[in-house]
N, C-alpha and C positions, 0 to 999 in steps of 0.2 A: 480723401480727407477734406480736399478744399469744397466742395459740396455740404460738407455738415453745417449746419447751424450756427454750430458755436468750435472756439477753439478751443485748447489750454491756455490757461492765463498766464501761466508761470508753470517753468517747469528748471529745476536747477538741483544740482549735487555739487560731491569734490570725491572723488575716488582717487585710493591710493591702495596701493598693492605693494608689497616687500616679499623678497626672498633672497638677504643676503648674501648666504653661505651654503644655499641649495637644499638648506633642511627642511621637514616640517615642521620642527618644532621652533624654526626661525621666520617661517610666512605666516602673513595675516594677509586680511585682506578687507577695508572701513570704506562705507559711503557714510562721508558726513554731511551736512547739513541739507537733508535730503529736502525740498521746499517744492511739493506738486500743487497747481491749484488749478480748478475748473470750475466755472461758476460757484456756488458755494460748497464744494466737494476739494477735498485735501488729503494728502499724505506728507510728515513732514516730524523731521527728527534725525535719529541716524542710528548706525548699526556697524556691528567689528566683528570680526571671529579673527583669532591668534592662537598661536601652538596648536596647530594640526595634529596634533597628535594625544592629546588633552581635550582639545576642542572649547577653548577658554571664549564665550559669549558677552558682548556690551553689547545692549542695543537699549534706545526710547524713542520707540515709535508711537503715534498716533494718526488714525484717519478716521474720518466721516463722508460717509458718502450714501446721495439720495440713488439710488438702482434705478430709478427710472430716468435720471438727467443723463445716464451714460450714451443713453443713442444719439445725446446732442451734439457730444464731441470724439466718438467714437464707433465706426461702423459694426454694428449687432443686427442683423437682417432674419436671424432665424430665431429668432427668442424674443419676448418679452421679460423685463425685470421690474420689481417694481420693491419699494420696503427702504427704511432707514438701518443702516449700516455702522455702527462705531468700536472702531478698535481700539483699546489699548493696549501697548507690547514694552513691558519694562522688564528686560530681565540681565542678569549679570554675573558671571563664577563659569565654574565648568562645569562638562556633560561628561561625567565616569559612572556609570549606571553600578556596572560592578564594585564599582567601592563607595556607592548609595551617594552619590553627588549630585546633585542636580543644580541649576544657576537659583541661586537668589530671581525670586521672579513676584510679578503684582501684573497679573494679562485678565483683559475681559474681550469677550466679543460679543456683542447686542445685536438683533435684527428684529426687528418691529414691521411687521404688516408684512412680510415678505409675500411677493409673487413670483411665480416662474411660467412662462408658457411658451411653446415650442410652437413655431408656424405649422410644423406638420402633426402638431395634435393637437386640438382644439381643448382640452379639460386641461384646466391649469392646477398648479399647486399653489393653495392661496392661504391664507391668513399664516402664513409662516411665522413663528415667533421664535427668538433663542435669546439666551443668558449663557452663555459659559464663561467660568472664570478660574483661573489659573493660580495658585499662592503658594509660595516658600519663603520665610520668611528668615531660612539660619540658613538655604542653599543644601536640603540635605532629601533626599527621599523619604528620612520619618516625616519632616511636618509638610509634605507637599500634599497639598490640598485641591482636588478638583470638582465643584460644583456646573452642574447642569439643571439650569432653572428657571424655565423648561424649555425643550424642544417639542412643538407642536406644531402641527400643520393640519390641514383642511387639503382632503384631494378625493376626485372622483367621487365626492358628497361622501367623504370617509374620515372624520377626527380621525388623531393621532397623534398621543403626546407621550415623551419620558422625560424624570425627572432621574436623575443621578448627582447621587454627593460622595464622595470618595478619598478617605485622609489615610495617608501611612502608608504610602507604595510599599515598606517594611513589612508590615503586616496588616493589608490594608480593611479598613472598616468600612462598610458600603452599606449602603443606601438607596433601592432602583426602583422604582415604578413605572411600569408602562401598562399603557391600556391606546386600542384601538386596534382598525384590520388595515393593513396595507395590501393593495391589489397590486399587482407585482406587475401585469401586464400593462396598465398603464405607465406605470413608472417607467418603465425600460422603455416604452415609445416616446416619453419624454426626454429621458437620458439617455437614450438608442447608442449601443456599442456595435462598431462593426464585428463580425464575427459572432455576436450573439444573441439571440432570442431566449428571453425568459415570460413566462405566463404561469397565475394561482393565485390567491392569498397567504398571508400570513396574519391573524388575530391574537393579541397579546391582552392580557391579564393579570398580572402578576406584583406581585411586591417582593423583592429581597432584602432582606434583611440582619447583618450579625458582624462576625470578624472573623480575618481569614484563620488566626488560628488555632478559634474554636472549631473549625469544620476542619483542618488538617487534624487535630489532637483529641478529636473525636466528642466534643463537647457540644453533642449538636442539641440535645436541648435551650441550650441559647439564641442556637439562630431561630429565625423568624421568617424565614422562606416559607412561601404560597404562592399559588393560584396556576396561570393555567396557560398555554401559548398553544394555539391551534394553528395545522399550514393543510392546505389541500389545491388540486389539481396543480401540484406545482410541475411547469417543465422546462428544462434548461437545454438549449441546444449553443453548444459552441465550437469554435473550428480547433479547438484541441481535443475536443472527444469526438471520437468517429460516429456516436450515436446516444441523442438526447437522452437524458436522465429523468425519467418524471416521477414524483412523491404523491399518487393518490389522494392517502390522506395521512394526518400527522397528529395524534392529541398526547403532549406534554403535559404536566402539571408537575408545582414545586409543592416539596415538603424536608424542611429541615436540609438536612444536606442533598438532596437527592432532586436528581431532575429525571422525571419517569416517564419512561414510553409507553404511553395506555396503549396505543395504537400506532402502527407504524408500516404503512404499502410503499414502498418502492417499487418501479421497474425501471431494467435498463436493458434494451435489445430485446428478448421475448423473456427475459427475468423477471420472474413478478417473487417478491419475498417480500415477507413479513417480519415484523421484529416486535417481541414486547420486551422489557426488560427497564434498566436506569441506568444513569450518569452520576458520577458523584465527582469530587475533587475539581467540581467547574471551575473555581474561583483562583482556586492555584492555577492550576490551566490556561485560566485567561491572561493573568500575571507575570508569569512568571515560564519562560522559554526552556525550561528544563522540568518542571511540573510535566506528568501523562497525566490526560484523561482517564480516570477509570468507570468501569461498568461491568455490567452483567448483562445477559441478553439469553433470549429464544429465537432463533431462528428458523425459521421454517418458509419452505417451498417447494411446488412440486416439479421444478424442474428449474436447472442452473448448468447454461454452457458457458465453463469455465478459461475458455478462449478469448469468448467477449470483452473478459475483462482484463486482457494484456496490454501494455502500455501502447502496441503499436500496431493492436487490430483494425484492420479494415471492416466496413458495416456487412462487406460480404465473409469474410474471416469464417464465420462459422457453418459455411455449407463450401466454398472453396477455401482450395489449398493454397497456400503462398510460399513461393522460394524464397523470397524476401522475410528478414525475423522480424516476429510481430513485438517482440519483447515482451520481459516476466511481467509478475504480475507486481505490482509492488504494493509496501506494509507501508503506513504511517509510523514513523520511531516513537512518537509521544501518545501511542497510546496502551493501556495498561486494560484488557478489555477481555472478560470469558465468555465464549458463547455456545452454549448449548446447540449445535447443526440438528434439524431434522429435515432432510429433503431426500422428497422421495425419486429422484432421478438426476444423475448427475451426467453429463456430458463432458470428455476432455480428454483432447489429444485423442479422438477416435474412439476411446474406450468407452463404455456405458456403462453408470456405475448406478445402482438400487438402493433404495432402503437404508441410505445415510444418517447414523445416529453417532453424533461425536463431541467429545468438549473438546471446544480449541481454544486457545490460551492466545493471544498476540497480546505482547510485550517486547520494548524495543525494538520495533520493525522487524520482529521473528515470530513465528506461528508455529505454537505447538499441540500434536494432536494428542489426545490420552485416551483410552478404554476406547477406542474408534470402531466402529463395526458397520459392515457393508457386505453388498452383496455384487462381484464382477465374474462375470461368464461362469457364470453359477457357482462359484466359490463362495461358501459364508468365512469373509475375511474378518476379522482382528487384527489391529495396528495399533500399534503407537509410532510417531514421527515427529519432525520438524520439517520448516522450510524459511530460510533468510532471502530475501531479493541484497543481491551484493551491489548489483550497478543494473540501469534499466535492461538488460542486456545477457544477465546472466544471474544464476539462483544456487543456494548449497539447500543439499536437502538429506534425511537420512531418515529411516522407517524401521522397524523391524517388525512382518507380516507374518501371520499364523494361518495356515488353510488346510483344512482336513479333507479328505477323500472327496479331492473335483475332478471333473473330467475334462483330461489333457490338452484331448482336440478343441476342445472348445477355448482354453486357456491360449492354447497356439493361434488360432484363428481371430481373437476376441483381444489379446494383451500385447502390444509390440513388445515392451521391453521382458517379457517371457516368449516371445520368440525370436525376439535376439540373443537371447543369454542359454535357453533349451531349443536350441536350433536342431537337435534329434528328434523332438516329437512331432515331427512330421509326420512321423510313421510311427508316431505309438500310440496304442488304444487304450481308453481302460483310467483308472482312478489311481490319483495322485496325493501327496501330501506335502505339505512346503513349510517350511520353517526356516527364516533367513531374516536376514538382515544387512540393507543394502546403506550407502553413501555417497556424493557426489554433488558435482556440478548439473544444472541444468544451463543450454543454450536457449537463445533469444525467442525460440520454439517451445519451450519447457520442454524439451527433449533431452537426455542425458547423455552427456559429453565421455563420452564411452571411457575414455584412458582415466578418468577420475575416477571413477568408481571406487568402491573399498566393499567388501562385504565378506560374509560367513555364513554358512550355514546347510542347511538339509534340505534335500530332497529324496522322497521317499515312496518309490513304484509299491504302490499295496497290491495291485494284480492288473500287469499289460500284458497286451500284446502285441506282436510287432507284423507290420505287412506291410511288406516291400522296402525292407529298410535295408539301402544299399550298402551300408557298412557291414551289418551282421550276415546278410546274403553272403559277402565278398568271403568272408571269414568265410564259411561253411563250405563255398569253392574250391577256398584256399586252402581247408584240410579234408576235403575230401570226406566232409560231416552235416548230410542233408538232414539232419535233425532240426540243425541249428535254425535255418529256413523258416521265418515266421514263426521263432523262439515267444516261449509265454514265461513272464518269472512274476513273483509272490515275496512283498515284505522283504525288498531291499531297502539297505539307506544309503545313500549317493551325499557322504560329506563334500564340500568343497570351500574352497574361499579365493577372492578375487583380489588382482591389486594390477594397475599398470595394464588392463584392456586384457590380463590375464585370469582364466579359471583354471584353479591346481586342484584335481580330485582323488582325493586321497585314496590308496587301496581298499578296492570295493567287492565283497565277493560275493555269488551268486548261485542259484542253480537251476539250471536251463535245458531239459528234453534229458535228460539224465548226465549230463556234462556240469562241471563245476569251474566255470568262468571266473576270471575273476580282471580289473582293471586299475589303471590308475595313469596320470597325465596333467596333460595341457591343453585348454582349450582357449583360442582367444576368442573375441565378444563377435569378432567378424569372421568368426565359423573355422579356422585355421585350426590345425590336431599337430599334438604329437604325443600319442597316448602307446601306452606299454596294455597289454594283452598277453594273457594268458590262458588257452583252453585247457583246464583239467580236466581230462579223462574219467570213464569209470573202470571202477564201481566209485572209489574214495578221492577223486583226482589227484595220487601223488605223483602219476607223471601226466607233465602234462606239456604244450605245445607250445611257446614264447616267442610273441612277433610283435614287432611296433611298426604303428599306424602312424601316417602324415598324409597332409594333405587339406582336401575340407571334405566336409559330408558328400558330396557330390565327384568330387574328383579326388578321391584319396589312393595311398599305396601303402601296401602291403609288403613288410620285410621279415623273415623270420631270423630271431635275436632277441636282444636284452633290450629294454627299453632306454632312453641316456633322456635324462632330462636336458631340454634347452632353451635358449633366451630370445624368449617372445614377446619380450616387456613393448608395450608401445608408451611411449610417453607424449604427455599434452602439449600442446603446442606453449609458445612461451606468455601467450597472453593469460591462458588457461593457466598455465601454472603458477603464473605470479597471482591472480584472483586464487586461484585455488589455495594455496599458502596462506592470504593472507585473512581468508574465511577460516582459515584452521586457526588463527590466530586471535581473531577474536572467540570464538569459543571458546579456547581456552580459557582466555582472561574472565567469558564470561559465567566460565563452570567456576571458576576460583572465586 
């Protein structure tokens, strides 16, 4: 400091601080007679805040200051500044946004010729000019008035100016012009944030114009919304995303209420999707913290690995595996948004999914899917579902899937969570039909938290065969019935339902090499039996042979008897179970 130029001429306050009885609504905290001077450059006035809890505002400030006299008395080594600077800050009452208070307030801030230029980037941002001004005049959010008149600047031989006027945070009346391109890559080498790289432009056009609640109450022939905001090769790399985000290309234009996606390329990781569709409710949105977004949209892509986008994927995430949870995938709450999916291949959780045609619904942070149709290890499924992100960490979801005559093996080998749950078709061949309807938690993996489960529903062998299936082999040994040995059956239906890591299948009868089987039990999700068995006999099976099965597929026993049902229940650990509850609790509130 003792090397600059110049010094401070003056520099002087009175600070006083109070908190006599330990409350907030008893501290304040006032620099009075605040008196800075430096050559001809000043700040000087003073300023209060009391009731903490209110948040009760005195202040009358003012300063002027030349931006380029500051390197005379202050060390600035990486920047150039340059432009006249004059604030005015008069404001006084409290800050209750929610009960539309604002301070009694008269604030301007002017800057004239401004410059900016970083040592390490040679194009400066020059002819900077701004006007903003601040007015309330009864202290209330209806007459709070904010004018911008203008902000422009000169960068990279790029104009760029907006004008905005804005009265009635209540119901506010607006007014916005912008026109020019912003090159994004210079900018960011001038303002350089550790942790990010950004590069593209962005080119504005546009005029808005009306009141916010003509456009909430659907009056939109009054507004006077137009023109046009163009962004392309935008790319944003940051140290909280495992892998840069780039926008292709982007053409918006306004019309009345709507702000329309003519054109719309994203990718992220090897995601390239497209979007056309609009935006409406922007203005509330922008306003107001409980306002959604709404829209309509087309989606389309030919291929989306749906890993990519978990909170806590690595860039390699989608060809290795991780012990460590990657986290769900999380919804935005504020938005109110339907979109038409078409992508023709989908990746997730190992599984490969075809020929994705679906409306999805996301509305407060939940996504729902209707008339959903795809195509997985050759199954043409039908769904309809949900899924909520609860915490980064964990997800409730629930579907109910429809699948006509697919083939088993392929279901087994192609679905984990049908070969967790039909842990027998190992050994069955032949076409299948399903009808269920499942619920639950998903883990940090978008994997399902097995004890959560809930579901109901069919499944329905239209004609298998079995080879080398150790259970029915065992049976056949154990009565002394080599028929049964590589048993073929036709148009059964296998009711069941789950709850607690358990499947209960109700009695199921059948007919097998001239025998008339019939079953019914307990299976849990990690392969555990305790199933009742019955071989009836021919011609009619009325006598027939009664043993119960334990064990698992691979290592089970054989007893003959009556079947006794027992308690398999697994229950979710306690963290599981408090999320679990407390996801059941908001849908409730939010089916009512």
């Amino acid at each position: 400091m003792a090397k600059l130029p110049q010094g401070l001429d003056k520099i002087a306050y009175r600070l006083e601080a109070k908190d006599p009885d330990g409350q907030l609504k008893s501290a304040s905290i006032a620099i009075h007679d605040i008196s800075v001077q430096a050559l001809n450059n000043y700040i000087k006035g003073f300023i209060s805040i009391t009731d903490f809890n209110k948040i009760a505002v005195n202040s009358d400030l003012k300063a002027s200051f030349n931006l380029a006299d500051i390197k005379n008395f202050y060390p600035i080594k990486q920047v150039e500044l340059a432009g006249l600077v004059d604030v005015n800050l008069i404001a006084k009452g409290y800050v209750d946004l929610k009960r539309n208070i604002f301070p009694e307030t008269n604030t301007s801030i002017v800057m004239k010729n401004g410059l900016i230029k970083s040592n390490d980037y040679p194009i400066p941002m020059e002819n900077i000019q701004v006007e903003a001004f601040v007015n309330s005049e009864k202290g209330s959010l209806r007459d709070l008035n904010v004018k911008i008149l203008p902000v422009s600047f000169t960068f990279a031989g790029e104009p760029f100016f907006l004008n905005a006027d804005l009265k009635n945070f209540n119901n506010i009346k607006y007014n916005i012009q912008s026109k020019g391109k912003l090159n994004l890559g210079p900018i960011y080498k001038l303002f350089a944030l550790d942790g990010t790289n950004v590069d593209g432009f962005i080119y504005t056009d546009f005029s808005l114009k009306g009141l916010q609640s003509d456009a909430t109450n659907g009056h939109y022939n009054r507004l006077q919304n137009s023109g046009r905001l163009s962004i392309g090769n935008i790319q944003v790399q940051s140290d909280m995303l495992p892998q840069p985000i780039a926008i292709r290309s982007g053409n918006f234009s306004f019309n009345q209420e709507k702000m329309n996606f003519d054109k719309f390329l994203v990718a992220y990781a090897k995601n390239n999707i497209s979007i056309k569709g609009y935006l409406n409710n922007i203005i509330n949105y922008a306003t107001s913290s409980q306002a959604p977004l709404k829209g309509q949209f087309t989606l389309s892509s030919k291929k989306i690995n749906v890993d990519d986008f978990m909170v806590f994927a690595s860039p390699s995430s989608s060809t290795t595996a991780s012990s460590s949870e990657s986290g769900v995938v999380l919804l935005p709450k504020n938005l109110d948004v339907q979109v038409l999916g078409l992508i023709n291949a989908i990746s997730y959780n190992k599984m490969n999914i075809k020929d994705f045609k679906g409306d999805l619904q996301v509305k407060e942070g939940k996504m729902t899917l209707n008339k959903t149709n795809f195509e997985l290890a050759g199954l043409k499924v039908d769904m309809n579902g949900s899924y909520r992100p609860i915490n980064p960490r964990r997800a409730s979801f629930d579907y109910a899937v429809k699948a006509d005559s697919f083939d088993i093996q392929r279901a087994y080998k192609e679905i984990p969570m049908f070969r967790e749950m039909v842990s027998s078709a190992k050994n069955a061949y032949g076409l299948v039909s399903l009808d269920y309807k499942l619920g639950g938690l998903l883990n940090g993996n978008m994997q399902p938290v097995m004890p959560s489960i809930v579901g109901e529903g069919s499944l329905t062998l239209n004609q298998i065969k079995f080879r080398g299936f150790k259970l029915l082999n065992g049976i056949s040994q154990s009565t002394s019935k080599e028929k049964l040995k590589d048993g073929e059956v036709k148009k059964v239906v296998i009711k069941s339902h789950i709850k607690n890591n358990v499947m209960t299948i109700e009695r199921t009868k059948m007919r097998m090499m001239g025998f008339r089987p019939r079953f019914e039990g307990q299976v849990t999700l990690d392969g555990r039996m305790n199933l009742g068995f019955r071989l009836g006999l021919p011609p009619f099976g009325i006598f027939g042979i009664p043993m119960r099965i334990t064990g698992t597929p691979d290592n089970f026993h054989l007893k003959m008897g009556k079947y006794k049902e027992e308690d398999l229940d697994m229950d979710m650990d306690d963290e599981d179970s408090k999320v679990y509850k407390e996801s059941q609790k908001v849908q409730e509130t939010q089916a009512k």
